[in-house]
Structure formats: structure tokens, C-alpha cells
Wavefront OBJ file of the C-alpha trace (Angstrom):
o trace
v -20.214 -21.940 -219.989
v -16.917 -22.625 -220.010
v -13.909 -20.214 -218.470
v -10.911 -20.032 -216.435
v -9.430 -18.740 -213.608
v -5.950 -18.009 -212.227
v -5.000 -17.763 -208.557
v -1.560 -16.778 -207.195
v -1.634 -16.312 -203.072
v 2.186 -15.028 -201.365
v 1.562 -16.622 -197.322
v 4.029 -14.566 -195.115
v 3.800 -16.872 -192.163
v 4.699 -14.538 -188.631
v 4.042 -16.735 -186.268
v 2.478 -20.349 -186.279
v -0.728 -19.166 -185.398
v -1.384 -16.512 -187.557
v -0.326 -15.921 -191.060
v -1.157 -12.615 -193.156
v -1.448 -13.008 -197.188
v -1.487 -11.170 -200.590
v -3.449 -12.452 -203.286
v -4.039 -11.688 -206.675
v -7.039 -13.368 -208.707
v -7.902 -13.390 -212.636
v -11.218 -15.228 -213.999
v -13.103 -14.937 -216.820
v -14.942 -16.985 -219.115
v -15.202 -17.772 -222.823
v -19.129 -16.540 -223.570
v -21.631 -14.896 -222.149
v -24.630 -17.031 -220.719
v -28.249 -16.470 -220.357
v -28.260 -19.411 -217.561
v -29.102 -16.396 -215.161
v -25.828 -15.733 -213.626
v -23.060 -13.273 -214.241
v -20.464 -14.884 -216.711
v -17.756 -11.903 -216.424
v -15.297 -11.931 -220.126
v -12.423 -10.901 -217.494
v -12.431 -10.217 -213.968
v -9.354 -9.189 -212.026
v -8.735 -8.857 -207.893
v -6.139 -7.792 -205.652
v -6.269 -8.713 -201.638
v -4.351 -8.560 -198.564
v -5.647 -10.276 -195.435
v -4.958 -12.735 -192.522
v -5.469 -16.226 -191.534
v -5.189 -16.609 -187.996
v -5.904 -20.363 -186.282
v -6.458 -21.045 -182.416
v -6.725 -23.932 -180.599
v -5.039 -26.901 -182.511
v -4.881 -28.765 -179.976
v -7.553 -27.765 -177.335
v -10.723 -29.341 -177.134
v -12.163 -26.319 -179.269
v -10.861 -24.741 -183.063
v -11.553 -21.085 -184.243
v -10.226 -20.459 -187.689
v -10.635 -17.376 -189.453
v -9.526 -15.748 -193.018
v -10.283 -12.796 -194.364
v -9.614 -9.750 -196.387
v -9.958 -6.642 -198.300
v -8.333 -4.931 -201.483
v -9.770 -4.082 -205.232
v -11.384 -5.559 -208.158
v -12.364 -4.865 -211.301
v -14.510 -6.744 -213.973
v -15.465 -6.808 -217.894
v -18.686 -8.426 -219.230
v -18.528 -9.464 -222.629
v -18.065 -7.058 -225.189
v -17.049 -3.881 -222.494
v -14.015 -2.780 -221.452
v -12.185 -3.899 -217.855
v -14.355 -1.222 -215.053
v -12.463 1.238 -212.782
v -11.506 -0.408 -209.708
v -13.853 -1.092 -206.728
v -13.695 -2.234 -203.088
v -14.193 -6.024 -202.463
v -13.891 -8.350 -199.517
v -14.071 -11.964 -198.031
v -14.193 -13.223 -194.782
v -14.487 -17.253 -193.673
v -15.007 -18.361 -189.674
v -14.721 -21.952 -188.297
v -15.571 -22.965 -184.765
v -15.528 -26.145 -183.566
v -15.975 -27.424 -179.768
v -15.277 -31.444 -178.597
v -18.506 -32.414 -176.799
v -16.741 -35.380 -176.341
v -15.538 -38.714 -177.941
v -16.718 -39.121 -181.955
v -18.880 -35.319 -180.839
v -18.390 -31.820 -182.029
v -20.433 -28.975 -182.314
v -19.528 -26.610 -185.667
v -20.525 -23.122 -186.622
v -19.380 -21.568 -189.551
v -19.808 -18.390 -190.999
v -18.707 -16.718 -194.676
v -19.507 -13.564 -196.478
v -17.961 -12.614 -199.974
v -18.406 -9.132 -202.477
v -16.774 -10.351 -205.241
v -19.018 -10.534 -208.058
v -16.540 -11.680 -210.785
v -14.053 -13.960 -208.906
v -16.883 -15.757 -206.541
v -16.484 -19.171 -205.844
v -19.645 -19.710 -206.494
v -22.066 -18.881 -209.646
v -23.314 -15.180 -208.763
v -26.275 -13.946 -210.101
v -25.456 -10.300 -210.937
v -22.264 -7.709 -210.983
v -24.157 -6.141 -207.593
v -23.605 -10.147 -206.089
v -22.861 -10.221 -202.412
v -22.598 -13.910 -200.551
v -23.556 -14.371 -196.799
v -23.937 -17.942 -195.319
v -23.827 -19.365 -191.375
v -24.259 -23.209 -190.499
v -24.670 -24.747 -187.375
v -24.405 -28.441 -186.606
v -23.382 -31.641 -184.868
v -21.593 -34.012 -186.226
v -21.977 -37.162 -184.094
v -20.085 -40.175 -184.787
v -21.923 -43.585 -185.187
v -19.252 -46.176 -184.407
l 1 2 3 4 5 6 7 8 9 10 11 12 13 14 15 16 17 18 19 20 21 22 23 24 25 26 27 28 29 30 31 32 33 34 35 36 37 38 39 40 41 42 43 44 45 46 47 48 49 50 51 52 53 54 55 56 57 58 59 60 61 62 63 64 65 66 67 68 69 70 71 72 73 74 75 76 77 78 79 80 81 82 83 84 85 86 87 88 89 90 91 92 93 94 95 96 97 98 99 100 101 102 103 104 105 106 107 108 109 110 111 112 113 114 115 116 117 118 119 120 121 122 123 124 125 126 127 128 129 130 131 132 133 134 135 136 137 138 139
């Protein structure tokens, strides 16, 4: 299925560290699929959130971005919905454990059915994920 998306983010940077954001997000794509995920004809979001990064250079890293605002979607052959509450939210953590050694978490959760980054299933779509791992350097 083939579609397209448009992204335009405004970064009002306050201080080095931490850097709040407006965003505004259009999608869509050309027809509808029976692939069994939701293939929105136009899908339209509006959020304001933060991006705030700690540690650069200590021997651990937390980064985290996130926020809130509207969105509103059309499948194919419907009009654009009324607008609904949607959200995102991404968190990095790293630690040093040492030379070529670092221990990661990372944690994301999305409600964004028609402007996910990733192929969701259903207009009701909601994303969770968390990681953990160590990445240990061979040479």
C-alpha cells in the first residue's frame, strides 16, 4: 500500500538540556488494504511536548520525549472524525559499566492510530514496548 506522510516539528530550545516542541503530522495513504492493518485515506495530528536530555557527559544518559495534543483520522471512503486525545512518550537510559560496556533500557508507548510509526492493526491501536540489554564490545 502505498501513502504519504508529512511532518513539520517547531523545537523552541530553553535551555541546552531541555527543549519543548510543537508538532503537526498529516499521513494518509492511497488505498485501502486488506493486509490486516489500518491504512487511514487521511490522518491528521497536532502535539506539544518536551525533550529533555541528562547526562551527556556522565558515565550514564537519560533521554526522554514525549507529548500530548489531538488527532483525527479518515478511512477510505468517510469523512475526517471529530478530534480525539493522542499521545507519545520515548525513554533512553544508558549506564557505562565500563570500557566498550553499557547497560540500555528503553521504553516507548504511542496512541496514535493513524500517524504510528509503525503498521497498526486497528483505529483502537495503542503501542507499548521496553528493552533491556548489554551491549558489550568485542575488540
Amino acid at each position: 500500500v502505498e501513502g504519504s506522510s508529512n511532518s513539520v516539528r517547531l523545537p523552541l530550545p530553553i535551555v541546552p538540556a531541555w527543549t519543548p516542541w510543537l508538532r503537526y503530522e498529516a499521513a494518509g495513504y492511497r488505498a485501502p488494504t486488506a493486509s490486516g492493518y489500518f491504512a487511514p485515506r487521511r490522518a491528521e495530528g497536532v502535539t506539544l511536548g518536551s525533550t529533555l536530555e541528562l547526562g551527556e557527559d556522565a558515565p550514564w544518559r537519560l533521554e526522554f520525549d514525549g507529548g500530548g495534543g489531538v488527532q483525527r483520522y479518515a478511512a477510505h471512503g468517510a469523512d475526517l472524525g471529530a478530534w480525539r486525545p493522542g499521545a507519545t512518550a520515548y525513554a533512553y537510559a544508558t549506564g557505562n559499566l565500563g570500557a566498550g560496556r553499557e547497560l540500555c533500557l528503553e521504553l516507548e508507548a504511542e496512541d496514535s492510530p493513524g500517524l504510528a510509526n509503525a503498521a497498526a492493526a486497528s483505529t483502537n491501536w495503542r503501542y507499548f514496548s521496553a528493552s533491556l540489554s548489554l551491549r558489550w564490545a568485542l575488540r
